[in-house]
C-alpha positions in Angstrom: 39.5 78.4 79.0 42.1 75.8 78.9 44.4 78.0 76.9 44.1 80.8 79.5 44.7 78.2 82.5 47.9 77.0 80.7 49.0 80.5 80.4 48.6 81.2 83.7 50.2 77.9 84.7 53.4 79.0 82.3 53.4 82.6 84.3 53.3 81.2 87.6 56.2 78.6 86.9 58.0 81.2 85.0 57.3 83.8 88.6 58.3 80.3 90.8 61.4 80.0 88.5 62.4 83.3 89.1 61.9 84.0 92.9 64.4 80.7 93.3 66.8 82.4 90.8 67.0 85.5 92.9 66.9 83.2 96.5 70.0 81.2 94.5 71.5 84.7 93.5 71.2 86.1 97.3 72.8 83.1 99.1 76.0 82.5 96.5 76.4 86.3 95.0 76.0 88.3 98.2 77.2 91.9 97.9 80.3 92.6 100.4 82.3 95.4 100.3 84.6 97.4 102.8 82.5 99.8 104.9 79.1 99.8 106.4 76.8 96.5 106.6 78.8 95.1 103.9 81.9 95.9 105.6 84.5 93.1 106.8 83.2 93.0 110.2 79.8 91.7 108.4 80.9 89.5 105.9 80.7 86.3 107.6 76.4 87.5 108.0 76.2 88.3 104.6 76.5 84.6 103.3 76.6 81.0 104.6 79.4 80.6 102.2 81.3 83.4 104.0 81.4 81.7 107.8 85.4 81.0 107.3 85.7 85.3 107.8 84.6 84.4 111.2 85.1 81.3 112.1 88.5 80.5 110.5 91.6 80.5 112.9 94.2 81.5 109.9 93.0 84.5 108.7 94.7 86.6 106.5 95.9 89.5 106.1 98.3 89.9 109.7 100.5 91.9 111.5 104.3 90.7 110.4 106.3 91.2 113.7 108.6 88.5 115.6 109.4 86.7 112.3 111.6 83.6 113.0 114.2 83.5 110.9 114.7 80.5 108.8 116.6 79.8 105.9 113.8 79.0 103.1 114.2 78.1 99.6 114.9 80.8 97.3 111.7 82.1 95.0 112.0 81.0 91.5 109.7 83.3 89.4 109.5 81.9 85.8 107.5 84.8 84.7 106.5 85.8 80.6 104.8 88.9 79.2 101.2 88.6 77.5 98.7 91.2 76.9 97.6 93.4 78.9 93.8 93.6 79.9 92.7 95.7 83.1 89.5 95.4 85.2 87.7 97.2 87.6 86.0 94.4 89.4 84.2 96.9 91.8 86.7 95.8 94.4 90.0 96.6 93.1 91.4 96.6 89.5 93.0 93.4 88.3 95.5 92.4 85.6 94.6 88.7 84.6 97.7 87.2 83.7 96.5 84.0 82.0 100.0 82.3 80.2 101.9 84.6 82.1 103.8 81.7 83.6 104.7 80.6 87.3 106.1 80.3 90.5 108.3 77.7 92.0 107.7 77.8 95.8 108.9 74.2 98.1 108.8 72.0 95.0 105.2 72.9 93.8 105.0 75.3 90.4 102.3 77.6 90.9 100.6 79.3 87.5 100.3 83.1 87.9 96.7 83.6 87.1 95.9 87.5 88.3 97.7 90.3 90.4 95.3 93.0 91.9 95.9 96.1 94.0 94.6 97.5 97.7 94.8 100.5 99.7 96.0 101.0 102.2 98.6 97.8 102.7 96.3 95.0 104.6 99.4 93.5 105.7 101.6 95.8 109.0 104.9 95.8 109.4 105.3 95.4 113.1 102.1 97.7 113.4 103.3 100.0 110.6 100.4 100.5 107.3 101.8 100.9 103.8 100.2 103.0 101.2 99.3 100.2 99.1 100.0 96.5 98.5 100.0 94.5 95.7 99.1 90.7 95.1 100.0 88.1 92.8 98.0 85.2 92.3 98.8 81.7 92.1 97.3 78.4 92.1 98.9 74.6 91.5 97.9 71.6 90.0 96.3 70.5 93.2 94.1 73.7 93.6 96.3 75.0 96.1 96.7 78.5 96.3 100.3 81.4 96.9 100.2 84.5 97.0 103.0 87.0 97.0 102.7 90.1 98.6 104.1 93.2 97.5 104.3 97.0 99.7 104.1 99.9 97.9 105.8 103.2 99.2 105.0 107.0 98.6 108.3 107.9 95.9 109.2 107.3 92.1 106.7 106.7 89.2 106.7 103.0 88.9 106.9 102.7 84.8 106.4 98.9 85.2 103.0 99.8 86.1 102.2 102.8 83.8 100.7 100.9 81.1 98.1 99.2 84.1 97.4 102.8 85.0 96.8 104.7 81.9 94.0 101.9 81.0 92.6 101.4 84.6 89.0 101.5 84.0 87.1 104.3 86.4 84.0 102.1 86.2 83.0 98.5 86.6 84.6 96.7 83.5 87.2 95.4 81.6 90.1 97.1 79.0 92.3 95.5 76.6 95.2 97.8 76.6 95.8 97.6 72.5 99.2 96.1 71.0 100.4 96.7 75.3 102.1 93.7 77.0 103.2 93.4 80.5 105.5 90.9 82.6 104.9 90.9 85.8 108.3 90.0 86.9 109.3 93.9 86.0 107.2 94.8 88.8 108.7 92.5 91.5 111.1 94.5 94.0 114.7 93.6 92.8 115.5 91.7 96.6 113.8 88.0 97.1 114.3 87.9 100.6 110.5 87.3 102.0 108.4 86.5 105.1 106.3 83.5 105.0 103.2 81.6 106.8 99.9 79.8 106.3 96.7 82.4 105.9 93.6 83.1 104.0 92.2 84.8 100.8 91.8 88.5 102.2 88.1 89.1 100.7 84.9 86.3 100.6 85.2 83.5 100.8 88.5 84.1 102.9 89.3 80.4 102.4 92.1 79.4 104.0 95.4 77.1 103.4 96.4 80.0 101.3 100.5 80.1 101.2 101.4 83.8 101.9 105.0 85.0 100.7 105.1 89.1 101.6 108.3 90.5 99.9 110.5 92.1 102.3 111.7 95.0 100.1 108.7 97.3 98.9 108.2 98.7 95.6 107.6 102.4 95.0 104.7 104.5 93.4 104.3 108.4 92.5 101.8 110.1 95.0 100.0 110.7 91.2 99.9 107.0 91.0 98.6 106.2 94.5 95.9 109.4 94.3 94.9 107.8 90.6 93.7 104.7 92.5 92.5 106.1 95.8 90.4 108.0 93.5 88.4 104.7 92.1 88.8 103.3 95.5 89.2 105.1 98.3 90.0 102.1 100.9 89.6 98.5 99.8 91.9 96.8 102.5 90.6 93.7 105.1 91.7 95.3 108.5 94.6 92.7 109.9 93.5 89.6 112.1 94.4 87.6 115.0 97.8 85.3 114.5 97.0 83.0 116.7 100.1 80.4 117.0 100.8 80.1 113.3 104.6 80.9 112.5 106.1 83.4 110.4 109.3 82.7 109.0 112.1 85.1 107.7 114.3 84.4 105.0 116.3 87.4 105.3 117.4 87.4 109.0 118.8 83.8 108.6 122.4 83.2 110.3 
């Protein structure tokens, strides 16, 4: 008799320990995505952690229109090639870039940790959509996060990226691309001019303080390129958001 009451009292803790796994699993890993219920317009009610998508005032990505123009420091990309591993992250597919070097932006270095893909552009030129965007990564010694922004055009085969697309995994996971290296500096558009203001991670938690630096010049992709992606996701961009009165600053319409 005792034996069977302890059992039952190790199943019911074990059923207890569960149901508060799942409630802790629910509340910090809620499933967002970019249409339907779990679509951007919902994200802020999918988690308590998610509130900022709503509630936050700097909100990324936006429209870039009526830059100011200002004459900000150059970008100094200190950028190295490691090996290349691609993931499908069942949001967009990601090159982690751990060692891959950093970012000098107003005086802080910034370590490249990631650069990931979306379609179509979440940031407008003065209203206009691109037909993808690009992001780099990075994050200082303080936590602090830039990200640079790069447009992507309908036109050449970008060869930087070919490696990235011949192992872009179709399916949630992850590929090391055997003896394949990449440096993301080849992938950079050859002009550093760049537009400039204080936003927000583009997907959950959409923290903000994030420093945004969208290249001016785009970058170029083959319509095989673009219809290889659009084919593991469709449309994964965060639909633009109010400016409010943040600035935007210009570096390349400077006197």
């Amino acid at each position: 008799m005792k034996r069977e009451s302890f059992a039952l009292g190790i199943a019911l803790l074990a059923l207890s320990v569960n149901a508060h796994c799942e409630e802790n699993q629910a509340h910090h890993g809620a499933q967002w995505g970019y249409q339907g219920e779990a679509g951007p317009e919902n994200w802020a009610d999918l988690s308590r952690d998610f509130v900022t998508c709503k509630a936050g005032n700097k909100q990324s990505p936006i429209d870039l229109r009526d830059a100011v123009k200002a004459r900000l420091p150059a970008l100094e990309f200190n950028y190295r090639s490691v090996p290349l591993t691609v993931a499908n992250n069942g949001h967009t597919i990601q090159v982690d870039q751990n060692g891959a070097g950093s970012l000098k932006f107003q005086g802080q270095h910034y370590q490249l940790l990631q650069f990931h893909f979306h379609t179509p552009s979440e940031h407008q030129i003065a209203g206009r959509t691109h037909e993808m965007e690009m992001h780099f990564v990075h994050k200082n010694d303080q936590g602090q996060l830039a990200v640079v922004g790069v447009l992507i055009n309908r036109g050449k085969e970008n060869t930087a990226l070919k490696a990235v697309w011949d192992g872009m995994p179709k399916e949630i996971g992850t590929a090391e691309i055997a003896a394949a290296v990449i440096n993301a500096g080849d992938v950079l558009p050859a002009g550093r001019h760049y537009q400039h203001y204080i936003g927000s991670l583009t997907t959950p938690p959409c923290s903000e303080g994030v420093r945004w630096i969208v290249m001016n010049d785009p970058i170029e992709m083959s319509p095989a390129q673009i219809r290889a992606f659009k084919e593991v996701f469709s449309h994964n961009a965060r639909p633009v958001q109010a400016r409010e009165d943040r600035f935007l600053l210009n570096s390349g319409i400077a006197d």
